[in-house]
N, C-alpha and C positions, 0 to 999 in steps of 0.2 A: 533722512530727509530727501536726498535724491534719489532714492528707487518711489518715496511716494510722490514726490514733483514730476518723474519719468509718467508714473502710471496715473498720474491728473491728465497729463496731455495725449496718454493715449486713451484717457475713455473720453476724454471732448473729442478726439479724434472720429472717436468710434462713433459717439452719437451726434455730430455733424454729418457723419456719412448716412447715417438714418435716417435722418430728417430728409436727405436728399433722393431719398427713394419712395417710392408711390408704392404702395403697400395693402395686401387686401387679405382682414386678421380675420380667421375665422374658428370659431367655437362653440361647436352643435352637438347636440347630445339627443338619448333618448329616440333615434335613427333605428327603425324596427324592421321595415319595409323592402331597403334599398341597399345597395353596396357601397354606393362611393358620393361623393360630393363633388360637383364638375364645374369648373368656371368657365365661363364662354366670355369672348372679345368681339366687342362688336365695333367696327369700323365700314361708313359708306351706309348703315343701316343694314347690313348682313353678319350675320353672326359664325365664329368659328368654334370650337372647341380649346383651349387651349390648359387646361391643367385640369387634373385628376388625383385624388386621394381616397383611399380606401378608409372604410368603415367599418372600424373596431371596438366591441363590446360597444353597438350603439353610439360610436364617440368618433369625433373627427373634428382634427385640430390643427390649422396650417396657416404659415406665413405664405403669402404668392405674390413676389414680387412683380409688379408691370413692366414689362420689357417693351422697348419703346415706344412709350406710352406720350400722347397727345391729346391736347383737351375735346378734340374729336371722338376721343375714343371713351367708350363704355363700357360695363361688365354684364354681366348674370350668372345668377349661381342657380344651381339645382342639383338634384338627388337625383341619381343613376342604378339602374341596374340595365334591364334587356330593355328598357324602358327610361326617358327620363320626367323627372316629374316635372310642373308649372316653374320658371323659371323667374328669380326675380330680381331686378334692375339693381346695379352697384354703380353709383355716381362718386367718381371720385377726381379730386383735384390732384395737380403733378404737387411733387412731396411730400402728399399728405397721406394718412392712411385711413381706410376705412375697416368696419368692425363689424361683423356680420355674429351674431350670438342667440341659440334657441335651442329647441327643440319641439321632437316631433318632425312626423314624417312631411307637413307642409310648410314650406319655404318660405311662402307668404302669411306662416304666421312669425316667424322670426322677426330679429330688427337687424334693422342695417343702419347705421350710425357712421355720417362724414359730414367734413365740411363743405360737402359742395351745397347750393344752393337747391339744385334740383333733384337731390335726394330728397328733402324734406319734402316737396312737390308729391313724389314719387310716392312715400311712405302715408302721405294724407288720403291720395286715391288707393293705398293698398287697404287702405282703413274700410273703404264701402266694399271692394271687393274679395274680402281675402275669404270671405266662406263659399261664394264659389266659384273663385279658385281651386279651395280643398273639393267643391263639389266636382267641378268637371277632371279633377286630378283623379279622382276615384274609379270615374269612368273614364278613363282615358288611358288603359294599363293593356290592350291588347297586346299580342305578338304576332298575330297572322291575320293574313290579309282577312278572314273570314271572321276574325273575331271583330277588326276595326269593322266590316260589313255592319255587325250584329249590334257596335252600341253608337254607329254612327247618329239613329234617333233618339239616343240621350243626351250625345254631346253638343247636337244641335240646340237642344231645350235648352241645357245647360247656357250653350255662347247667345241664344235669345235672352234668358233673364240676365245673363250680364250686361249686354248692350243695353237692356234698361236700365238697371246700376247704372253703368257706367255715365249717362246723361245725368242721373240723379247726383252722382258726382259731385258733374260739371257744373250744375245748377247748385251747389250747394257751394264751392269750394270758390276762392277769391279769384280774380282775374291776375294773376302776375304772367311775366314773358314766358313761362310752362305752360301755364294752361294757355293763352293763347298758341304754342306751339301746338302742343295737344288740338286744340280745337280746330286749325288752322288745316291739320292731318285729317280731322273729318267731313269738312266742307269740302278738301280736294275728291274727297274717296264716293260723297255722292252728290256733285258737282254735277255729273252725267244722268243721276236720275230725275225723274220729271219733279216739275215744280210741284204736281200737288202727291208724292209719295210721301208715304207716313213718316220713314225714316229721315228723309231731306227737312221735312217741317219737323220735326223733332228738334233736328239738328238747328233750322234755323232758328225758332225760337228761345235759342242761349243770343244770339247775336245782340238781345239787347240791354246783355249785362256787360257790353263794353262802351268807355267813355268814346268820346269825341277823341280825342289824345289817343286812343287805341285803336280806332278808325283809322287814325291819319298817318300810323306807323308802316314802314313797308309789309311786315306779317299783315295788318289792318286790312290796308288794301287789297292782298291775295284774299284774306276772305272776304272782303266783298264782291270783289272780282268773283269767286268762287258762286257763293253764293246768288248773284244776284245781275249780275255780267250776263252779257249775249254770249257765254263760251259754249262752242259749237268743236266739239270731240270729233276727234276723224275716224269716218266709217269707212264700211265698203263701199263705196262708188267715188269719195271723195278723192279730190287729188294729193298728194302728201304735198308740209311744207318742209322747206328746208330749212338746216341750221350749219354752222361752222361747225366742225367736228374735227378733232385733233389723231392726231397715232401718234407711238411713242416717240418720232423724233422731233414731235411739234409743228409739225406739216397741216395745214388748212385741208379739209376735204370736205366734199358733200353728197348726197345722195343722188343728184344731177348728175354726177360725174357718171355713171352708170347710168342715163337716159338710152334709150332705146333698150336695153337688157333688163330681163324680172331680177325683183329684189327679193330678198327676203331680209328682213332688217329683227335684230333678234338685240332685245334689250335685256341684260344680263349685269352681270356683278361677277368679281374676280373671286368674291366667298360665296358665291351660288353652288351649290351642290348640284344639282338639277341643270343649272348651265353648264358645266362640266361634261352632264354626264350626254349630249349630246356632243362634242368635239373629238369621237371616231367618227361618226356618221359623216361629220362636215369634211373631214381630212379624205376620207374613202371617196366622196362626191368629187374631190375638186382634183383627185387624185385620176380619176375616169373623164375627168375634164370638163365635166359640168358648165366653168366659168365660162365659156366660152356665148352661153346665151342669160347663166342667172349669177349673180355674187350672193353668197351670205356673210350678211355683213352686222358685226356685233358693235355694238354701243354700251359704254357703261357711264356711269358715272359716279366710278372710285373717286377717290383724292388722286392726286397726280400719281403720288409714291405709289399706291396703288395699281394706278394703269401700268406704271413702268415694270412693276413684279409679275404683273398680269403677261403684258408683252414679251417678257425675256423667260419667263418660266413654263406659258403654255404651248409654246413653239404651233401660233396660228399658221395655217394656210391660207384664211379669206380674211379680208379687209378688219380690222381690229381698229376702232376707235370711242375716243372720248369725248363726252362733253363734261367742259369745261363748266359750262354756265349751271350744269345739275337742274335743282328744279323750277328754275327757271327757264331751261333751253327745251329740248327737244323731249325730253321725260317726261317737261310738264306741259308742252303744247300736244301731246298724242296719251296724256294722262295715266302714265307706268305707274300701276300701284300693285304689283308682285314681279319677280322675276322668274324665271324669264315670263318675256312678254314678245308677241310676234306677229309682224305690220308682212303682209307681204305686197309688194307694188309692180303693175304691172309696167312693159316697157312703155306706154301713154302716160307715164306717172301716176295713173289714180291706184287707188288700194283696192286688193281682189280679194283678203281674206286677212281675219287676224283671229288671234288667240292667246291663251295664256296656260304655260308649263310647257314642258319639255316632252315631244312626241316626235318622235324619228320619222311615222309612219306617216303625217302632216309634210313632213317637209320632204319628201321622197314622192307625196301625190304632188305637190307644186314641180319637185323638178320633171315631172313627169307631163303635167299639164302644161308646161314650158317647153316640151320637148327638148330639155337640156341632154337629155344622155347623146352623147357623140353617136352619129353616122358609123354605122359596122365595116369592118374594114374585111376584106378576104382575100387570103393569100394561102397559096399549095405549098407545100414543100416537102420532096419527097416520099408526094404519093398523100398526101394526109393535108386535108382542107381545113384551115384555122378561121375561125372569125372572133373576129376580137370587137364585144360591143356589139349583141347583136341584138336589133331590134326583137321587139318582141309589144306585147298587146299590154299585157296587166299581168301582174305580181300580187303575190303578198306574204312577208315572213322574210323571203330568199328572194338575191339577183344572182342572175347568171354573168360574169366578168368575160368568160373565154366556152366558147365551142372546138372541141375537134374529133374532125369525122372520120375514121379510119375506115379500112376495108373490115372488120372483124368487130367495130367496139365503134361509139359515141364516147367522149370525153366531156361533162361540164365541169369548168370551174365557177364556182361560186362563193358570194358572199351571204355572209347571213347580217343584214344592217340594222342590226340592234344592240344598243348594249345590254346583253344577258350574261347571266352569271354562268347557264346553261343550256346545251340545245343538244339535240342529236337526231341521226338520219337513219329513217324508217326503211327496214327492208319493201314496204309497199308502195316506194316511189318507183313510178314509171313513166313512160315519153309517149304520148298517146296523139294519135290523128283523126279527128272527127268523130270524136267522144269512143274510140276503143284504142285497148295499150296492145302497143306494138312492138316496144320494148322494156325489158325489165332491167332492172337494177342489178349489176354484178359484183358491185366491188365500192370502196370508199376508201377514203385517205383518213378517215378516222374511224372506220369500223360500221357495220349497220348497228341500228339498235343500241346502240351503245352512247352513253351522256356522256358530253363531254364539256368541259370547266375552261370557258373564255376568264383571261384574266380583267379586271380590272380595268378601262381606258380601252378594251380594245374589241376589237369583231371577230366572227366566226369566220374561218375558211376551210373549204374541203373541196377537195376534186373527186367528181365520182364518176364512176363507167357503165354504161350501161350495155345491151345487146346491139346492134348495127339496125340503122332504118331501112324499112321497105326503102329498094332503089327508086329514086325521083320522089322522094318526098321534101315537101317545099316548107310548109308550117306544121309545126307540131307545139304540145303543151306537156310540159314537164311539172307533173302532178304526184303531190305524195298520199293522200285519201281525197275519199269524198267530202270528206268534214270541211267545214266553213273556216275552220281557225288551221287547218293543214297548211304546208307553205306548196305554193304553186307558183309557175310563172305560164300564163299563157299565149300563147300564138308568136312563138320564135321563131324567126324565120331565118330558112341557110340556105337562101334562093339570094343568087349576088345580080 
């Protein structure tokens, strides 16, 4: 009687502790296509990767516990291989588990079965779209850039007849606090297109399958607001406005604080992949002293926990901050609907240019058009002229960091400010004065002709040597072909 009284109270034991864990059961079969089954975590509206199991004889079967997990947060699962497939939404409550069971290789025909309320949501809109879903998943299996090229005119067709689904949806399915989310998400998005565009009147003609009571709600009012408000998006000529904006020790700041210096304000997320993959470029700029006439200055608007992981992990050099207020504050008065996103402002505060995704080469013409690159500095030192920072006309690919002019050789060091996986330097660069080479290339710190593998997070660097300049020459251009896409800098100047 007491080893089965023992063994009562260790399975309530056991299945007290079960209950208290957030659980994500999955049971899929008949997997033809793909290797693995991949769960994604999605916090802030960005999504990460965070769990992986492989795919045997067609079959894949896993508990995956949420690891601190908040009703903030959400899932997606999908099928993996070089490729991953359409991705579909796991709503689940803290404690509870949810159940994800099927087969076959689309995801969006399985069921996903929880207590949350807005699975059920979820599973109703997967009902008008899950065949195509499977359609644009079919096309959507490239691996190289030339294949993405080739069915980019399928995928398109494809996400056009969804976005019609997807209204037919709307129109068909009941109003509860989902679909108003939902719908709330597509007023902001063409909010900025004219009042008589197809897709905005599309859009608007759902607004009047809500009551009075759903008007009057604060979502309510954002789409009305959206919809039907004087809201006026900030362009190029406008002035920017400001907001409170936090860093991670809770410090007030704002984009005023930087009046008289260009901006560059880059709106981003701490799971931005693409955010990321600009912060060499920024660290190299600020590292050459840039600041001194532009900041680049990042905004998110993580959850706090967030910004704080953001802060202590990415080790910034330019101004790092949060808003607070999310899509209410500064995201939603300059209207951030991808990340990154980027306001640049001049030192009169009005806006000189904006964009969206992550391009080195954009933000390298701004410090450029700022005349942010530091003043060249020149000093001898036995016998050999250095300039550190030397002016120079137009680039593109390659900066020059460092000159040095010896009796015998030219020295540049340079960078190469992009993040590339690969680069390497062509024995056909040379230093040329009024369109002829005057000197050739001798030597490199990483070989000519020869590819060379930047890791990860970081930039290209090489010092390379070239033959000695005609005496008294003042400007020259350090050119590797004639081709358009060659990397050049022109009109260097080592006249102090």
């Amino acid at each position: 009687m007491k080893n089965i009284f023992v063994a009562s109270i260790v399975a309530l034991a056991l299945s007290a502790s079960m209950r208290a864990e957030t659980i994500i059961e999955v049971n899929v079969a008949d997997i033809k296509k793909y290797e693995a089954v991949e769960i994604y975590r999605y916090e802030g509206g960005v999504g990460t990767s965070v769990f992986r199991d492989s795919v045997r004889n067609g079959r894949c079967s896993f508990l995956y516990k949420c690891e601190n997990f908040t009703e903030d947060i959400y899932y997606g699962i999908c099928l993996s291989k070089r490729y991953v497939s359409r991705l579909r939404d796991v709503y689940i409550l803290p404690d509870t588990k949810a159940v994800v069971t099927g087969s076959g290789d689309y995801p969006n025909y399985w069921t996903v079965t929880s207590q949350h309320p807005r699975q059920e949501y979820s599973n109703r809109k997967n009902e008008f779209l899950k065949e195509l879903g499977a359609e644009y998943q079919d096309n959507d299996t490239a691996t190289t850039m030339e294949g993405m090229i080739a069915q980019m005119p399928r995928l398109r067709e494809v996400i056009r007849k969804r976005e019609a689904q997807d209204l037919v949806a709307m129109r068909e399915m009941p109003v509860d606090e989902y679909w108003l989310m939902d719908y709330e998400w597509s007023t902001r998005i063409v909010s900025s297109k004219s009042k008589d565009d197809p897709e905005r009147v599309a859009i608007q003609e759902l607004y009047d399958k809500l009551s009075e009571s759903d008007k009057a709600t604060p979502i309510g009012r954002r789409i009305t607001e959206n919809l039907f408000g004087e809201l006026h998006v900030p362009d190029v000529g406008d002035k920017f406005k400001d907001y409170d904006m936090y860093d991670a020790a809770g410090n007030v700041h704002h984009l005023a604080d930087y009046d008289g210096k260009w901006r560059i304000v880059d709106f981003g997320s701490y799971y931005c992949g693409p955010c990321r993959m600009i912060l060499p470029i920024v660290r190299y700029l600020y590292q050459r002293g840039i600041d001194k006439k532009l900041e680049i200055i990042t905004v998110t608007k993580d959850t706090r926990k967030q910004f704080e992981e953001m802060a202590a992990n990415e080790s910034y050099v330019s101004p790092l901050w949060n808003d607070h207020e999310g899509e209410d504050g500064i995201f939603s008065e300059y209207r951030i609907d991808g990340f990154p996103s980027f306001f640049v402002i001049k030192p009169d505060g009005t806006i000189a240019k904006k964009w969206k995704g992550a391009n080195e080469i954009r933000i390298l013409n701004v410090v450029k058009e700022a005349y942010a690159f530091p003043e060249p500095v020149f000093k001898t030192e036995n016998g050999v002229t250095k300039i550190v920072s030397p002016a120079f006309a137009d680039f593109h690919g390659i900066l020059v960091d460092e000159i040095e002019i010896h009796r015998d050789s030219v020295v540049l060091y340079c960078t190469v400010p992009r993040t590339l996986t690969k680069y390497n330097i062509a024995s056909t660069f040379g230093l040329y004065v009024n369109g002829l080479c005057v000197s050739r290339i001798i030597g490199s710190s990483i070989g000519l002709d020869k590819t060379v593998s930047v890791p990860m997070g970081e930039l290209g660097h090489c010092r390379l040597t070239f033959e000695p300049l005609p005496s008294g020459t003042i400007l020259f251009d350090f050119i590797e072909s004639q081709s358009d896409t060659a990397f050049r800098v022109i009109g260097l100047n080592v006249a102090e």
